[in-house]
LOKE-23957 format. One record per residue (C-alpha): residue in one letter; x, y, z. Coordinates in Angstrom, 2 decimals. Last residue first. Layout:
N
NODE code      c1      c2      c3
NODE    A       X       Y       Z
...
// end
This chain:
432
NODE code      c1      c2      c3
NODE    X   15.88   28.77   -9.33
NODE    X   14.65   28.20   -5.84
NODE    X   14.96   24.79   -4.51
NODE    X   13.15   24.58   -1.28
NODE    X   14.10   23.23    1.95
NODE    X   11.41   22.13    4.43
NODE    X    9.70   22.49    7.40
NODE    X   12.14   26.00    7.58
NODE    X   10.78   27.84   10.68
NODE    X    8.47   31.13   11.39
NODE    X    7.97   32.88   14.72
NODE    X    6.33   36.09   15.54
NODE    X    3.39   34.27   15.90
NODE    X    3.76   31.68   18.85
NODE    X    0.94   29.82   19.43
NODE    X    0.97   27.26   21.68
NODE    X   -1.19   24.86   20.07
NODE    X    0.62   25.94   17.05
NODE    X   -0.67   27.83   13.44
NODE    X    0.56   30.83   15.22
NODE    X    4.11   29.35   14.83
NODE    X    4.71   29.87   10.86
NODE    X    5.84   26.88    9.09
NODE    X    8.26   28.01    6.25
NODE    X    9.01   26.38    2.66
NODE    X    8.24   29.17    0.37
NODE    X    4.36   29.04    0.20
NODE    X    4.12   29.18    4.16
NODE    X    6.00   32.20    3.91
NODE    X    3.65   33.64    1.23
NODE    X    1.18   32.87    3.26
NODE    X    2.28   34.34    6.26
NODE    X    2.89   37.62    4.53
NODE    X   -0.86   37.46    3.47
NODE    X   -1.92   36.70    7.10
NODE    X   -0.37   40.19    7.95
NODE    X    0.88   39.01   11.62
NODE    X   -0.51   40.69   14.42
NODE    X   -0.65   38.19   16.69
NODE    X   -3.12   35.41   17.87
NODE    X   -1.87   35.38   21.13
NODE    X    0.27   32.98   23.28
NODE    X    3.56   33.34   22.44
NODE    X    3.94   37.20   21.61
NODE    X    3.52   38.70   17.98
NODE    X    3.11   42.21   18.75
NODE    X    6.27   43.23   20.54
NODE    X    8.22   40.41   18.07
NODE    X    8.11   41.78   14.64
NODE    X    9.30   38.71   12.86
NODE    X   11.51   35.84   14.68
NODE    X   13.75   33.20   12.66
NODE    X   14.09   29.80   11.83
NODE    X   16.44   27.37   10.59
NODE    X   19.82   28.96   11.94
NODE    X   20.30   25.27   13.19
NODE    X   20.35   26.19   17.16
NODE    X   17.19   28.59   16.09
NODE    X   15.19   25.68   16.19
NODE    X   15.67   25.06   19.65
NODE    X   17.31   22.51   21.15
NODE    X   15.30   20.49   25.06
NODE    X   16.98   21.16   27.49
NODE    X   14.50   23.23   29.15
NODE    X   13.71   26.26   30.99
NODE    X   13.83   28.28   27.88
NODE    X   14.40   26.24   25.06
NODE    X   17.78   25.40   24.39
NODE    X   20.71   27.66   22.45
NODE    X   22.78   28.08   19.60
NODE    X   21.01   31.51   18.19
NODE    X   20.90   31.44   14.33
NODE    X   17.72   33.91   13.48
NODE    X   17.61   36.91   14.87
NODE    X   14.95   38.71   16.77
NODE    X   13.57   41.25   13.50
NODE    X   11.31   44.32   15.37
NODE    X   13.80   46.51   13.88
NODE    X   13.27   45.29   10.52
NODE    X    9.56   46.21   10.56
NODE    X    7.45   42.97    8.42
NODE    X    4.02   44.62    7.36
NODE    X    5.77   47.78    5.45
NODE    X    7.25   45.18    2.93
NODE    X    3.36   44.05    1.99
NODE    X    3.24   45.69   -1.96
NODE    X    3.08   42.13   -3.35
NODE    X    6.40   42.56   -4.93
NODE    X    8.02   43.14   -1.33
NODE    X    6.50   40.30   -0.07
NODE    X    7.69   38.19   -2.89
NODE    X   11.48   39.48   -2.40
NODE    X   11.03   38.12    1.39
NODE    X    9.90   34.95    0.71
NODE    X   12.55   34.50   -1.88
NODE    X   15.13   36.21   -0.01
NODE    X   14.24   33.51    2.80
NODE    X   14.21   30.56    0.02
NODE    X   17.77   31.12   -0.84
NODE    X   19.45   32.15    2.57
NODE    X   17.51   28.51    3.82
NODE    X   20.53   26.26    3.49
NODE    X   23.14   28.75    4.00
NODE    X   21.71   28.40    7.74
NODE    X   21.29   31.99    9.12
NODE    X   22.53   35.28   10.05
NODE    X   21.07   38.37    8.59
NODE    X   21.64   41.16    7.27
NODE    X   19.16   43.74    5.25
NODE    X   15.28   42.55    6.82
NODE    X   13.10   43.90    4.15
NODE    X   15.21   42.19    1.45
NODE    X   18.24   39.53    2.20
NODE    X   21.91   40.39    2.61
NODE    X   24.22   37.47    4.31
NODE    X   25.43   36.04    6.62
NODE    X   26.33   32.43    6.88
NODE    X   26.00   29.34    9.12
NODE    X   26.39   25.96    7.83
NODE    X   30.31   24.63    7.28
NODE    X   31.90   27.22    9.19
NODE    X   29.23   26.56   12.07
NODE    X   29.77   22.87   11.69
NODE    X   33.44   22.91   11.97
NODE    X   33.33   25.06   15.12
NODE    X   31.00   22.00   17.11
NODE    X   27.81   24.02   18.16
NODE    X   28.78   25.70   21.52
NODE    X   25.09   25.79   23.76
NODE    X   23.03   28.44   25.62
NODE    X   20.90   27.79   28.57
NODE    X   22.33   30.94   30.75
NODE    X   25.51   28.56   31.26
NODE    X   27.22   26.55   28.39
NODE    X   26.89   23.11   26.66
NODE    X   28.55   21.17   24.45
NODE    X   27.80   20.80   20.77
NODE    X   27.71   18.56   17.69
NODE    X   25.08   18.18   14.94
NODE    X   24.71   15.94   12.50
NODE    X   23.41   16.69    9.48
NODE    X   21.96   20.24    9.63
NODE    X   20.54   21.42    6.08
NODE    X   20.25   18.19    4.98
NODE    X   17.69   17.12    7.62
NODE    X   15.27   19.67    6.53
NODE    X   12.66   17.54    5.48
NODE    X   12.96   14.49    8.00
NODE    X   15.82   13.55   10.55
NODE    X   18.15   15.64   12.83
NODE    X   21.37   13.63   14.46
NODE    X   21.57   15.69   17.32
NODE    X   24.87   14.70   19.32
NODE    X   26.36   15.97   23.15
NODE    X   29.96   16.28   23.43
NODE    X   30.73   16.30   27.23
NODE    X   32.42   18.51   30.00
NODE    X   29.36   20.40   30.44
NODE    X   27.41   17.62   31.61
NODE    X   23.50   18.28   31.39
NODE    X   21.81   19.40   34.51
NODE    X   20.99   18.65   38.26
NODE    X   19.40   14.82   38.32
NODE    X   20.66   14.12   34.73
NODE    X   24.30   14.64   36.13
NODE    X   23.85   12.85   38.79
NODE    X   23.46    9.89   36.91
NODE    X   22.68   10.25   33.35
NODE    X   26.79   10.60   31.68
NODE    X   27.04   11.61   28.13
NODE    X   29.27    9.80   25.36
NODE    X   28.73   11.42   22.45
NODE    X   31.10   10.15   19.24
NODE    X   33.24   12.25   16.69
NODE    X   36.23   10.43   17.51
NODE    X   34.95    6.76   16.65
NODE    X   34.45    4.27   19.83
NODE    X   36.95    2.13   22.04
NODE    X   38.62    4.69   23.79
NODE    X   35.51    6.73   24.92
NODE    X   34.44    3.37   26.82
NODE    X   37.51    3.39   28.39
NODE    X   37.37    6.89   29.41
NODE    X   33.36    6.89   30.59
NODE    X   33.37    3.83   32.79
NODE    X   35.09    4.77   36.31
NODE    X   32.63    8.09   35.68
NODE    X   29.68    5.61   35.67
NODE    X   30.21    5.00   38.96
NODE    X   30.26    1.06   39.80
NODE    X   26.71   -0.26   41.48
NODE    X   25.40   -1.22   38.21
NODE    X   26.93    0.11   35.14
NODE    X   24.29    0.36   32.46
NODE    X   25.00    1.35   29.41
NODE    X   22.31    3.03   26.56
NODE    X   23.76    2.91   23.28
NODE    X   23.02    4.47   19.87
NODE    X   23.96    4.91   16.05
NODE    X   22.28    1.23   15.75
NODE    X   20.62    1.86   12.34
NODE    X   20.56    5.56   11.65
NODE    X   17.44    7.00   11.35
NODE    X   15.13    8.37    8.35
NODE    X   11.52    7.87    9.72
NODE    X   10.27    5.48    8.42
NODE    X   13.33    2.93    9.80
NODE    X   12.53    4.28   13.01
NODE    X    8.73    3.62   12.63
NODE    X   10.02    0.00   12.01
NODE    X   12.45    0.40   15.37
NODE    X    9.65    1.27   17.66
NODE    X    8.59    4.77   18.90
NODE    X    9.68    6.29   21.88
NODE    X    9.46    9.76   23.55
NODE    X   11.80   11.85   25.21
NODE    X   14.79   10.51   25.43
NODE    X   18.49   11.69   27.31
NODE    X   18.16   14.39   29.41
NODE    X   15.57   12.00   31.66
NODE    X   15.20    8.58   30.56
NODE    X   11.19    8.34   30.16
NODE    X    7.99    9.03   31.96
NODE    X    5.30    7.27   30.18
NODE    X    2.20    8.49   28.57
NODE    X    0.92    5.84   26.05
NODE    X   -0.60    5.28   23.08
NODE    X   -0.33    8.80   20.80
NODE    X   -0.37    7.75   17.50
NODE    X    1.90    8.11   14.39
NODE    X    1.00   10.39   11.24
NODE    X    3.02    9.22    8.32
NODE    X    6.23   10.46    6.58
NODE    X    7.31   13.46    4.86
NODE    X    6.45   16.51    6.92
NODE    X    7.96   14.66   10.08
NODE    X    6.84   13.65   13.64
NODE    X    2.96   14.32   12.95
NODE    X    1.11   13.67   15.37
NODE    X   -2.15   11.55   15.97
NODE    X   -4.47   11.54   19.48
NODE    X   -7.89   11.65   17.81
NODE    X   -8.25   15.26   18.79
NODE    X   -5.00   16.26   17.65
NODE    X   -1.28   15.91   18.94
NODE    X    0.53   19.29   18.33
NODE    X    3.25   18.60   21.11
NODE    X    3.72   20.91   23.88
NODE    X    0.49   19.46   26.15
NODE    X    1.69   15.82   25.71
NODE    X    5.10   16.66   26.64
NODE    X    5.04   16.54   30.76
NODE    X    3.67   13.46   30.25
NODE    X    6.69   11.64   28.72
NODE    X    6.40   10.49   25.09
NODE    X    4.93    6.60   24.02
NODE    X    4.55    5.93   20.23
NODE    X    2.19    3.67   18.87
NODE    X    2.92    0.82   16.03
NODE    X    1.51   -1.97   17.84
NODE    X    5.15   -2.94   19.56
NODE    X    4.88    0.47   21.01
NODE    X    1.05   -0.50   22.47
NODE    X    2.56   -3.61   23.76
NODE    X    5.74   -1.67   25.42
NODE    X    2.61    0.37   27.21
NODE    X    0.63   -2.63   27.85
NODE    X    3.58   -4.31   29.67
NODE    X    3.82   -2.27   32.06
NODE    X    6.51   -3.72   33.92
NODE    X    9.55   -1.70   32.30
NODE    X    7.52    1.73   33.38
NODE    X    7.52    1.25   37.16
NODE    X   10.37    3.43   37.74
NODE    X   12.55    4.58   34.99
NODE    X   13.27    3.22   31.29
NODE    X   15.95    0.73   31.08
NODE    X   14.30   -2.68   30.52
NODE    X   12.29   -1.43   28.57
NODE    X   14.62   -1.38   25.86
NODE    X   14.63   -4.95   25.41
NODE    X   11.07   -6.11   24.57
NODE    X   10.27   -3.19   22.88
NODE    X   13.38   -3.11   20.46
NODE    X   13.91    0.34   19.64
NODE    X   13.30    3.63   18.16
NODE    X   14.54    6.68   20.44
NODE    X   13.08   10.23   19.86
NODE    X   14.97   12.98   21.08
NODE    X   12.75   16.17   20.20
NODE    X   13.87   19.50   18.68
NODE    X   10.99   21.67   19.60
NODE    X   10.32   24.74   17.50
NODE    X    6.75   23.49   16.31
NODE    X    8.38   19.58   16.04
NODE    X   11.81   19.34   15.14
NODE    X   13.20   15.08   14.89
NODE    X   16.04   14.32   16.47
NODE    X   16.94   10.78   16.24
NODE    X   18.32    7.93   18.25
NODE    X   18.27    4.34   17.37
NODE    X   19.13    1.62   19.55
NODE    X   21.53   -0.73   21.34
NODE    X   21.13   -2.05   25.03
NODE    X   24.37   -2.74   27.08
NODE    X   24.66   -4.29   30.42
NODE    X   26.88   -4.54   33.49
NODE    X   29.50   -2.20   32.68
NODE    X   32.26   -1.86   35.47
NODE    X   35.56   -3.31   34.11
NODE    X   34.95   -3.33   30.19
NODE    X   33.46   -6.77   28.58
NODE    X   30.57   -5.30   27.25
NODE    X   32.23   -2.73   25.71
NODE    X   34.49   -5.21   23.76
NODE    X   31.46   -7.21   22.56
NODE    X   29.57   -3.61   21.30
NODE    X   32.88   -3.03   19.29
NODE    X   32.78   -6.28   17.55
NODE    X   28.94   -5.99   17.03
NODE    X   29.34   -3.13   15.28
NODE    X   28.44    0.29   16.36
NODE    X   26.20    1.86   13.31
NODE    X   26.83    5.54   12.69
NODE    X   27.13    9.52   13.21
NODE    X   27.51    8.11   17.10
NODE    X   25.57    8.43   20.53
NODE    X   26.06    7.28   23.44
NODE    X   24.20    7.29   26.99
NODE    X   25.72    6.59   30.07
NODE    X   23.63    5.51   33.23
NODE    X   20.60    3.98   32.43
NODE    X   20.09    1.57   35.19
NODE    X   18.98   -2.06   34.62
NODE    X   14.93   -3.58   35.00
NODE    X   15.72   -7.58   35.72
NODE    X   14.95   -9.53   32.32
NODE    X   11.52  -11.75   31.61
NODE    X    9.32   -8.80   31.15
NODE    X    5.89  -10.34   29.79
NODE    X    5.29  -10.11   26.32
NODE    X    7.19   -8.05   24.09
NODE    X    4.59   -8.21   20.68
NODE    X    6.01   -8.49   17.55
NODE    X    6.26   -5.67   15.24
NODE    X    3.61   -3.30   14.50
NODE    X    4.85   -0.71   11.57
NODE    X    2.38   -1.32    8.58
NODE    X   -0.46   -3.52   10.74
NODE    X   -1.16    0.46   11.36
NODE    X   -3.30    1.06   14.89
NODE    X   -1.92   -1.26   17.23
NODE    X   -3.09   -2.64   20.33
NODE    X   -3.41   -5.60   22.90
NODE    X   -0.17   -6.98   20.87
NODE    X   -1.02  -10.63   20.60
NODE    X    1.25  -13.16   22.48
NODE    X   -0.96  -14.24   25.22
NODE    X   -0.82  -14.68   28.72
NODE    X   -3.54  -11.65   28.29
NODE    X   -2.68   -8.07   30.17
NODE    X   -4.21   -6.48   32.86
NODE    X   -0.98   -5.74   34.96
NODE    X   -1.41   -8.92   37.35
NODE    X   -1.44  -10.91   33.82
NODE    X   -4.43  -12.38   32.34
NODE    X   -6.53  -15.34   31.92
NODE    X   -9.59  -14.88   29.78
NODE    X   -7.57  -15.29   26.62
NODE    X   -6.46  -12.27   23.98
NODE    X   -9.33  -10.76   21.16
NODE    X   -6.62  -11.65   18.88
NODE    X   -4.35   -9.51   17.12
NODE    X   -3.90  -10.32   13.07
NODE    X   -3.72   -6.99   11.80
NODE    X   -2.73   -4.25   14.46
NODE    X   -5.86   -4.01   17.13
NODE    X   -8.29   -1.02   17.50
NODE    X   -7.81    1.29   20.16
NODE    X   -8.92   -0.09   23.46
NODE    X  -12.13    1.12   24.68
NODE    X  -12.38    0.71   28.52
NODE    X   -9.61    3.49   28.67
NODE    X   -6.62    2.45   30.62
NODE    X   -4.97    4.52   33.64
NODE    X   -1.76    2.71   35.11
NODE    X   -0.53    2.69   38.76
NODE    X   -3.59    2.60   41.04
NODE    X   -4.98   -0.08   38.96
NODE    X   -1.49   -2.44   38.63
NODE    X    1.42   -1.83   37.07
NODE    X    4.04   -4.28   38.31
NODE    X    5.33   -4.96   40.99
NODE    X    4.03   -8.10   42.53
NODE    X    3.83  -10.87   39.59
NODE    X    7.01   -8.52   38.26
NODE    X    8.99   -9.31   40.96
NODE    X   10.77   -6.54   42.48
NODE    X   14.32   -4.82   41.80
NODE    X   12.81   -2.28   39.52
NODE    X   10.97   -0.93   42.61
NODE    X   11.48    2.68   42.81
NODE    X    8.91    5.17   43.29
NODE    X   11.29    8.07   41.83
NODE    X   11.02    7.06   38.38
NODE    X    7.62    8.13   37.94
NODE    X    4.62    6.56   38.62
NODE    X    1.33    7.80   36.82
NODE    X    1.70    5.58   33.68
NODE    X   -1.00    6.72   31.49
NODE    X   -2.28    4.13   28.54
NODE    X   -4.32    5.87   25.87
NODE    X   -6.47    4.61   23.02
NODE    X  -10.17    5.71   23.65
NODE    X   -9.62    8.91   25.29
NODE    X   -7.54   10.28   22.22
NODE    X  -10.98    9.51   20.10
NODE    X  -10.92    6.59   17.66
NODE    X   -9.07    6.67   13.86
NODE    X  -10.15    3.81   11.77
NODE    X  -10.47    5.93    8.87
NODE    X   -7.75    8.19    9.29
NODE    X   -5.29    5.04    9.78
NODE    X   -6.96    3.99    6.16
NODE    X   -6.21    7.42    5.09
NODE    X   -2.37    7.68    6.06
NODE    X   -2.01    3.98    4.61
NODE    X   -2.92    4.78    1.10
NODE    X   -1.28    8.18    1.28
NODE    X    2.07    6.05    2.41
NODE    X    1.76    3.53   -0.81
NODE    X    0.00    0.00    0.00
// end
């Protein structure tokens, strides 16, 4: 079936957001990974399930009458799953003891199995789970979204989340699972969909799950991965028990490619990102070209220090109408002056002031996150900002937003959280 095929049959079986979503209300602080599952895991206090299940991937089963302490059937159908296109077998119960996640890497690449024996073997690490990271940009919001194994990967997530075996079910179906605090910044719709990327299809919401703090943010599994543009492998999670991860990090560094993150979760994700280490966005979708992978360390105030090769290779000034100078990625200069020219040919230059222009490359997070911001990539840019705050409708001429839109840019008062002045590349555009 082509992608528009399956985009409207998932329309067509779509059921309200109530209908098809798991909430895990423990978070990582309630502890008991070391328990049994039979007498830790999710029960009804712990996990909030609609009565209406969202319909089941191809070839579920209704499940048997006898079930697991955490509502689920002995089994092996996925309980949910709302594209047979990207369900992969079900996890089933959790037959491994939870593990801490307490350095995670990231490279430009696959690890190979080689190198993934010799970690495994270093002084101190007591387990190693390979994945696939990505950064995909959502409304301003570069998220880390992991695609993985189910059955394996839970076993490092926080709290009571690696025995709920409904929410690694609902991955398995094709769902994706983001931490809570995220479902009310992410343009998820009435029927619980969202978009990840421009190009691909619509994934649904099943589950709200806290997740591996500084490190992931939501999780999809490793066929939506593939959808989505990642790198096979280019990421570990290790676990080192009761040794410090710090005894850890050098060897570990030894054995993997130069340009390679190795970040530290202990303490470190309990009171802020390491500043000593290289932390990696490898973007995905549309605009992917225009940032490849990106490498930075952070500084105070909530800025960041992209990698200097990077900035030589990306950033630019140059002269562009309305606006004169600005600073951006190379990759959008074209379409910008475009946009801009247009305006200017439609008569609507005195609708965009120049001194109300916020820049557009600024290397930093979110504020009050760590979470990057567009601007990190010099992909989007802020237009007369007194009368465009977050939160309003704005003042923007609707006409100059169209002929944004028109040119490749998303424009942030089309958000939940709208943000007006604010318009981003969602894709590059060949201009000739």
């Amino acid at each position: 079936m082509t992608r528009a095929g399956l985009r409207g049959a998932r329309l067509r079986r779509r059921a309200p957001l109530g209908a098809a979503l798991v909430l895990i209300l423990l978070l990582s602080s309630c502890g008991g990974s070391d328990a049994d599952e039979d007498t830790a895991s999710a029960g009804a206090s712990d996990v909030a399930v609609s009565p209406t299940p969202a319909a089941p991937a191809k070839g579920a089963g209704a499940g048997k009458d006898s079930q697991d302490g955490d509502g689920s059937s002995d089994g092996e159908q996925p309980t949910v799953g709302l594209d047979p296109a990207f369900a992969v077998d079900p996890p089933g119960r959790l037959k491994d003891l939870p593990r801490t996640a307490d350095i995670l890497v990231q490279t430009q690449s696959g690890i190979p199995e080689e190198t993934l024996e010799e970690i495994r073997a270093l002084p101190g690490v007591q387990d190693v789970e390979q994945f696939s990271m990505l950064q995909v940009g959502i409304e301003n919001r570069v998220l880390n979204l992991a695609a993985v194994d189910p059955a394996t990967f839970r076993r490092f997530t926080p709290g009571q989340v690696p025995q709920s075996r409904e929410v690694w079910d609902r991955v398995a179906g094709g769902e994706l699972a983001i931490s809570p605090e995220l479902q009310k910044k992410l343009p998820i719709d009435e029927q619980g969909f969202v978009t990840l990327d421009q190009g691909s299809p619509e994934v649904h919401l099943g589950a709200l799950a806290p997740q591996i703090e500084n490190a992931v943010d939501a999780v999809v599994n490793d066929k939506w991965g593939a959808e989505l543009g990642a790198e096979p492998g280019n990421a570990l999670l290790v676990s080192t028990g009761i040794t410090a991860p710090d005894k850890v990090v050098k060897p570990l560094t030894r054995l993997l490619p130069q340009q390679t993150s190795v970040q530290r979760l202990d303490s470190v994700a309990r009171f802020g990102l390491d500043i000593n280490a290289k932390q990696t966005a490898f973007v995905v979708g549309s605009v992917s070209s225009a940032v490849g992978v990106f490498n930075y360390t952070v500084l105070g105030g909530g800025r960041i220090a992209p990698e200097p090769a990077w900035v030589r290779a990306n950033i630019t000034t140059a002269q562009v109408p309305i606006l004169g100078s600005v600073t951006c990625n190379k990759a959008i200069i074209p379409q910008l002056t475009a946009a801009l020219r247009e305006v200017v040919e439609t008569g609507l230059a005195d609708e965009i002031n120049p001194a109300e222009y916020a820049g557009c490359y600024y290397p930093r997070f979110i504020a009050g996150s760590t979470t990057l911001s567009n601007h990190s990539f010099g992909l989007a840019l802020d237009l007369n900002t007194p009368g465009n705050q977050r939160g309003t409708v704005g003042e923007m001429d609707r006409t100059v937003v169209a002929i944004f839109k028109r040119w490749g840019f998303g424009w942030g008062g089309d958000w939940r959280f709208t943000d007006p002045m604010h318009f981003e590349a969602v894709r590059i555009v060949d201009v000739r």
